[in-house]
C-alpha positions as CSV (number, residue, x, y, z in Angstrom):
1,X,8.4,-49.1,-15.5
2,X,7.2,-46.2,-16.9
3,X,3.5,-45.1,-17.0
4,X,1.8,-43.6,-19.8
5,X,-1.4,-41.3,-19.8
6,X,-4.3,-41.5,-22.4
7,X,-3.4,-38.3,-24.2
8,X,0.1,-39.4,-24.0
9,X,-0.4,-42.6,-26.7
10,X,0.8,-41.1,-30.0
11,X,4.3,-40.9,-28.3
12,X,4.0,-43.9,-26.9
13,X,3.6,-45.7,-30.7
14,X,6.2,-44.1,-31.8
15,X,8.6,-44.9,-28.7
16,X,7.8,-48.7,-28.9
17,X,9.0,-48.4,-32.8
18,X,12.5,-47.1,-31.4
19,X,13.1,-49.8,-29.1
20,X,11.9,-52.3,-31.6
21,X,14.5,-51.0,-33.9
22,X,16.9,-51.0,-31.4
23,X,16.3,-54.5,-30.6
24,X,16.4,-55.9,-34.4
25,X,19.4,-53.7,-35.4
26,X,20.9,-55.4,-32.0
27,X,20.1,-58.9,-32.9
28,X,21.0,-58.6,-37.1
29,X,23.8,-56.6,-36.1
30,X,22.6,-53.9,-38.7
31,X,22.9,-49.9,-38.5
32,X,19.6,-48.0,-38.1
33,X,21.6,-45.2,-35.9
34,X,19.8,-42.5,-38.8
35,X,16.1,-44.4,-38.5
36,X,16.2,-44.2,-34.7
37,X,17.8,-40.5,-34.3
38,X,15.0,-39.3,-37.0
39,X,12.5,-41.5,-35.0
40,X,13.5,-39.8,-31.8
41,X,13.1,-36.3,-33.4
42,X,10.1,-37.0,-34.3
43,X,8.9,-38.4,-30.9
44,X,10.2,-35.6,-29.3
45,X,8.4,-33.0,-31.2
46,X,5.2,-34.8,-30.9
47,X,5.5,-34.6,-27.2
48,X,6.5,-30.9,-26.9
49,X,2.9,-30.1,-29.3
50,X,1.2,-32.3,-26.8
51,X,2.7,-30.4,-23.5
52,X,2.7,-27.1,-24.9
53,X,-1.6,-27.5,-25.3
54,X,-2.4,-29.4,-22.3
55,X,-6.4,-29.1,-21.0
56,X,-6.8,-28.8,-17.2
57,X,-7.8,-32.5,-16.9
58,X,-5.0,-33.7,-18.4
59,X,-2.8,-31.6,-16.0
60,X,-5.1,-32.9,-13.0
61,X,-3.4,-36.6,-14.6
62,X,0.0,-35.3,-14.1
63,X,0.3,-34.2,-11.1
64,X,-1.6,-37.3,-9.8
65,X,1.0,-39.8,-11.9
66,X,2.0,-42.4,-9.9
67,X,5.7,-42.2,-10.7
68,X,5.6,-38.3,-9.5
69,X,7.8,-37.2,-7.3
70,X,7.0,-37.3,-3.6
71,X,7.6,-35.3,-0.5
72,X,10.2,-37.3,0.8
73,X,11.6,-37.7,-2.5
74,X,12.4,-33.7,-2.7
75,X,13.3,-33.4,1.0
76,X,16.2,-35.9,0.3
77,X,17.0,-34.8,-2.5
78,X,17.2,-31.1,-1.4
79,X,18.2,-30.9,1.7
80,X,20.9,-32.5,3.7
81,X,20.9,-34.0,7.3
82,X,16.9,-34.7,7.5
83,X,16.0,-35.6,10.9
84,X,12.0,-37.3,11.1
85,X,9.6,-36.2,13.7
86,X,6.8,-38.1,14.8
87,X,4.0,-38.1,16.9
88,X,1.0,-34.7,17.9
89,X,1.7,-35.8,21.4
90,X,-2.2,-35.9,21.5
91,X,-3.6,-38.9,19.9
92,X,-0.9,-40.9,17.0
93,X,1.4,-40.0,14.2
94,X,0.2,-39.7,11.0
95,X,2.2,-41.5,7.8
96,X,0.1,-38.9,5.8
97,X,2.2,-36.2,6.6
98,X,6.4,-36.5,7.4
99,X,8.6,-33.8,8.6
100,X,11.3,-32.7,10.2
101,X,14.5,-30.1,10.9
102,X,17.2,-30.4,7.6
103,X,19.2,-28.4,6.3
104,X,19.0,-26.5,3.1
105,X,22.7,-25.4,2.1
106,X,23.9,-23.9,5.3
107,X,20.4,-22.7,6.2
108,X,18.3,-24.7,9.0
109,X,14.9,-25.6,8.1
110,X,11.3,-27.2,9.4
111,X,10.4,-29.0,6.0
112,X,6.7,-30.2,6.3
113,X,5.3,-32.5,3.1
114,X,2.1,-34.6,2.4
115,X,3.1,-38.1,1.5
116,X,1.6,-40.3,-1.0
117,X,2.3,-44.1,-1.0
118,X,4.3,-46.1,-4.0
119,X,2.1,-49.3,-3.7
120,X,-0.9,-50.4,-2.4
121,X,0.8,-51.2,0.9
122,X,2.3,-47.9,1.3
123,X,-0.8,-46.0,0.0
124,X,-3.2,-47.7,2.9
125,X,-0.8,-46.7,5.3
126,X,-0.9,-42.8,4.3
127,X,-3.9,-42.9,2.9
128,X,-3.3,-41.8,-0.6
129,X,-1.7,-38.8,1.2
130,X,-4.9,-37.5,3.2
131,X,-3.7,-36.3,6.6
132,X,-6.1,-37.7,9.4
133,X,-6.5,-34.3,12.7
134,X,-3.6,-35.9,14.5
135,X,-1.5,-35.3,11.2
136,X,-2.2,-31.9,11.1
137,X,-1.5,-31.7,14.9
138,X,1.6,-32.9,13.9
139,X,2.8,-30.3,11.6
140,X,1.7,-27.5,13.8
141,X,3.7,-28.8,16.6
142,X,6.9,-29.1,14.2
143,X,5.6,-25.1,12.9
144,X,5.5,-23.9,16.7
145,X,9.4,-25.9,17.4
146,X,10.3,-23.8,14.7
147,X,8.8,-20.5,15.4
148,X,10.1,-20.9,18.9
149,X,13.3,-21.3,17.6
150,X,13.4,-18.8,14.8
151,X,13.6,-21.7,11.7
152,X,12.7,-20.8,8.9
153,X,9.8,-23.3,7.1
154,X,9.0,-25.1,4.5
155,X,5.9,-27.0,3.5
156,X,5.5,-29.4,0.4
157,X,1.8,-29.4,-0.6
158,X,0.0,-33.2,-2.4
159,X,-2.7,-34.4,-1.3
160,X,-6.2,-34.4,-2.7
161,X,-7.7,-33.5,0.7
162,X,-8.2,-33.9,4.8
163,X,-9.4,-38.0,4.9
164,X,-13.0,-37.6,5.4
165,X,-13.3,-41.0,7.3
166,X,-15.4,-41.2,10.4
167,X,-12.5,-41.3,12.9
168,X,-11.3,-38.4,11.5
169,X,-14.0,-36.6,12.3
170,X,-14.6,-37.8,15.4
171,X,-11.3,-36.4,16.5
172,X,-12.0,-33.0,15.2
173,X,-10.6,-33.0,11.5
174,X,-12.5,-29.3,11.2
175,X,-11.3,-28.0,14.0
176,X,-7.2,-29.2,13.4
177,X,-7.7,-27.5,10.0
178,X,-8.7,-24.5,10.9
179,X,-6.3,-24.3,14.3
180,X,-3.6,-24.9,11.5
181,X,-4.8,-21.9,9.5
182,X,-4.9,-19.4,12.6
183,X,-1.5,-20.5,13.9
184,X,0.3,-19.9,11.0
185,X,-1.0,-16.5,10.2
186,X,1.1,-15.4,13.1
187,X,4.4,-16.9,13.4
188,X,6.9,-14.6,12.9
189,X,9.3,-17.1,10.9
190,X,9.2,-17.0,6.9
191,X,6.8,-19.8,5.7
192,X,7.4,-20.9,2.1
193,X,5.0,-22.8,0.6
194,X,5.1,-25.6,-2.8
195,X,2.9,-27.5,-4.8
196,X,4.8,-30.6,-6.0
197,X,1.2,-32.3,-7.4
198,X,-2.6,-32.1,-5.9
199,X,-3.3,-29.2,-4.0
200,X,-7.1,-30.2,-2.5
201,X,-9.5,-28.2,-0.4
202,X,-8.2,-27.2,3.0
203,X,-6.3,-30.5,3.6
204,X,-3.5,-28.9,1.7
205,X,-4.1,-24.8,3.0
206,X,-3.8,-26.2,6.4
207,X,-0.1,-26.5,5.5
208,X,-0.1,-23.6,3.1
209,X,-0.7,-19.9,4.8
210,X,2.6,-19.1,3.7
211,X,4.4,-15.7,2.9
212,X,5.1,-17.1,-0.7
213,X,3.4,-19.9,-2.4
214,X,4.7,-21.9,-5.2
215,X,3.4,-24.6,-7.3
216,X,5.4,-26.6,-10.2
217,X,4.7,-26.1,-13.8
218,X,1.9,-29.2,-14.3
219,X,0.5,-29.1,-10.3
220,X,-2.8,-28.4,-9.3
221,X,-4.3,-26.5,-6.6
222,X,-8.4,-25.9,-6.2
223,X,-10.7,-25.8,-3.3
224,X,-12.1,-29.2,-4.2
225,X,-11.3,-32.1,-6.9
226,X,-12.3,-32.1,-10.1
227,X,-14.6,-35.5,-9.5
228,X,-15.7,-33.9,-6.8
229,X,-17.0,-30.3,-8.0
230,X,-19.1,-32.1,-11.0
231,X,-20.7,-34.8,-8.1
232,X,-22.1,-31.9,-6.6
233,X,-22.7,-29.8,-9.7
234,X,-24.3,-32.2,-12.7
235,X,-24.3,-35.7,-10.1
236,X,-21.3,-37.1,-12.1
237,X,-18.2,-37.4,-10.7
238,X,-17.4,-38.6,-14.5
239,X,-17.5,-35.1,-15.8
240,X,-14.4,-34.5,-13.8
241,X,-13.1,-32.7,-17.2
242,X,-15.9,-30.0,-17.6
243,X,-15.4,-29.2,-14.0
244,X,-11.7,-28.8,-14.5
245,X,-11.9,-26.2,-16.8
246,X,-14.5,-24.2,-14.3
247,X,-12.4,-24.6,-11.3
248,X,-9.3,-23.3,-13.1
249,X,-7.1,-24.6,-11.1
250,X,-3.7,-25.1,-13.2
251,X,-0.7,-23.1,-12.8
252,X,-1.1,-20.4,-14.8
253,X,-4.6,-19.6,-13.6
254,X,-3.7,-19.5,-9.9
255,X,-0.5,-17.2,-11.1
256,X,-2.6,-14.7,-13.9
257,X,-5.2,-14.7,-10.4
258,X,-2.2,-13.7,-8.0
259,X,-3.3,-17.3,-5.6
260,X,0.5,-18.8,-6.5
261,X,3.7,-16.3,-6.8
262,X,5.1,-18.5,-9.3
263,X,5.2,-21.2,-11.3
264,X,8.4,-23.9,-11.7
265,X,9.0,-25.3,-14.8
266,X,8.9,-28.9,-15.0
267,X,11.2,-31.0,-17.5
268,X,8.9,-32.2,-20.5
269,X,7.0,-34.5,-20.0
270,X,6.2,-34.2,-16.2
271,X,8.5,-34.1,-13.4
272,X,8.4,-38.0,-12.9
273,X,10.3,-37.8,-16.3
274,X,13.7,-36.3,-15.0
275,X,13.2,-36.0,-11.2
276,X,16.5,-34.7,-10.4
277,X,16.2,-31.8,-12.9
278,X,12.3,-31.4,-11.2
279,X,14.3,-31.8,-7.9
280,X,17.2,-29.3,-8.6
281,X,14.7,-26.7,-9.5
282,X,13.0,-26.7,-6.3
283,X,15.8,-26.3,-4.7
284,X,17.2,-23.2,-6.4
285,X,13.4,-21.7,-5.7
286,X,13.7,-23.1,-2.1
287,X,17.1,-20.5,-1.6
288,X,15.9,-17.7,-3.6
289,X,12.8,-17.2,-1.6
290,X,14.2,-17.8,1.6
291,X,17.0,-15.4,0.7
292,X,14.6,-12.8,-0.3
293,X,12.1,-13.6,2.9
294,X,15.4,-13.5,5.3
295,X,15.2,-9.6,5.5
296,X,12.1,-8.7,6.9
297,X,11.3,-8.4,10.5
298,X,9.0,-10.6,12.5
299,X,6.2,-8.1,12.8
300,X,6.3,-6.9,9.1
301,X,6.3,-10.3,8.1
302,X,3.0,-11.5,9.8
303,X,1.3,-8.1,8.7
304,X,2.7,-8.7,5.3
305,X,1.3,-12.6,5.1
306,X,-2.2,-10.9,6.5
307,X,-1.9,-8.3,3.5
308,X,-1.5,-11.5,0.9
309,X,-4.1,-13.5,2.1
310,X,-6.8,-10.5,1.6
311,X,-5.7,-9.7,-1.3
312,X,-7.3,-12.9,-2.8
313,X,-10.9,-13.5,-4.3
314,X,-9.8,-11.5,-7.4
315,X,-12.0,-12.2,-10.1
316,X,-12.4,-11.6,-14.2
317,X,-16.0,-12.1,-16.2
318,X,-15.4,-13.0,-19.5
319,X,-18.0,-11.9,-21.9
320,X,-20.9,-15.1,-23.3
């Protein structure tokens, strides 16, 4: 079933007239081959004006859709031979966050991704895709098995944070987070880094100190969520939209402000439209990166991650 947004209705008017006419040219056995192709012209132009002047809100609604794709629906269908790991070997394993060795062409890989649930079921179990410490534990035990090993890795950024639930912080949620960030600044491994939909706070950089990061075309990726920045700011977690645009955090903000390396087109629409074309680009990204990451040596490669990382806080006034 598919799932409109808001700002998506127009189209949607217009795409319950085709099947309409579908159905009563079916059932009167009549041509309307030239209504429905001028129909779907038109429905298809109307999207591309809508997509091609997207607010930041409305790109926050995308890359939470609930038909998105998932981590573990890009890690099957980019790489081959996935094999799960489980477990910190401390305290639990975490549903939030899956991972495990694969391979991506003939290249062995540590792919690491946030997952999100399909129903309410799934959702409670991996908590929307908010890693509790112990998921976090997880994915630095995977990242120091690869290290050791000389793996290269890969880590799928979507969730809208670190859960913030009491158990969580009674088992050090702070403290994995930021264990996670000085690990990773000094394996000697490439680390390659994508935003398939939220990127929130330092529940998703605790995967992310990578030597290249990547985000897709209608992703977002901001120190805190949109509902969240206006609670604190104006004591409305309704003005979600004003804080958008403050935050900046859509793709081409974080690219023009050198925080992503690039941006992935997605099909129009929204990945969750054609998921294999959404999935297909990743993976050609995936091998270009690597490929260009392979030829460095250890050493240069953690001074060159250290060199990225400072280079951030850029900033631009803008006059009024």
């Amino acid at each position: 079933m598919t799932v409109w947004l808001e700002f998506e209705k127009p189209v949607l008017e217009l795409e319950q007239k085709i099947q309409e006419l579908r159905e009563h040219a079916t059932e009167h056995g009549v041509g309307a081959e030239r209504e429905i192709a001028e129909l779907e012209k038109k429905a298809e132009g109307m999207r591309r004006e809508i997509y091609a002047q997207l607010t930041r809100y409305q790109r926050v609604q995308i890359a939470r859709h609930p038909k998105r794709p998932y981590s573990l629906d890009y890690i099957h269908a980019c790489f081959s031979g996935f094999d799960e790991l489980h477990g910190d070997r401390h305290f639990a394993d975490d549903p939030a966050i899956v991972g495990g060795l694969a391979w991506l062409e003939k290249r062995a890989v540590m792919v690491i991704g946030q997952q999100k649930g399909r129903d309410t079921k799934e959702n409670l179990l991996r908590r929307f895709g908010m890693p509790n410490p112990e998921g976090y534990r997880k994915a630095l035990r995977l990242m120091q098995l690869a290290n050791r090993f000389h793996v290269p890795i890969v880590t799928l950024v979507d969730t809208p944070g670190a859960y913030p639930g009491l158990g969580a912080e009674e088992r050090g949620q702070a403290e994995a987070i930021a264990v996670n960030l000085r690990e990773m600044a000094t394996f000697e491994v490439p680390i390659l880094t994508v935003v398939i939909g939220e990127g929130g706070s330092g529940g998703a950089l605790a995967i992310a100190v990578a030597d290249r990061v990547l985000m897709f075309e209608h992703s977002v990726y901001s120190v805190i969520s949109p509902e969240g920045c206006a609670s604190i700011l104006w004591r409305d977690g309704k003005q979600g939209a004003k804080a958008a645009e403050a935050l900046r955090l859509a793709a081409p903000d974080l690219e023009a402000l050198d925080i992503v390396d690039g941006v992935l087109p997605e099909p129009l629409g929204g990945a969750h439209r054609d998921p294999a074309t959404a999935a297909a680009t990743l993976k050609a990204a995936l091998i270009e990166n690597l490929d260009a990451l392979s030829g460095v040596s250890g050493p240069e490669r953690v001074r060159l991650r250290a060199a990225r990382f400072r280079r951030l806080g850029v900033f631009r006034e803008t006059a009024g």
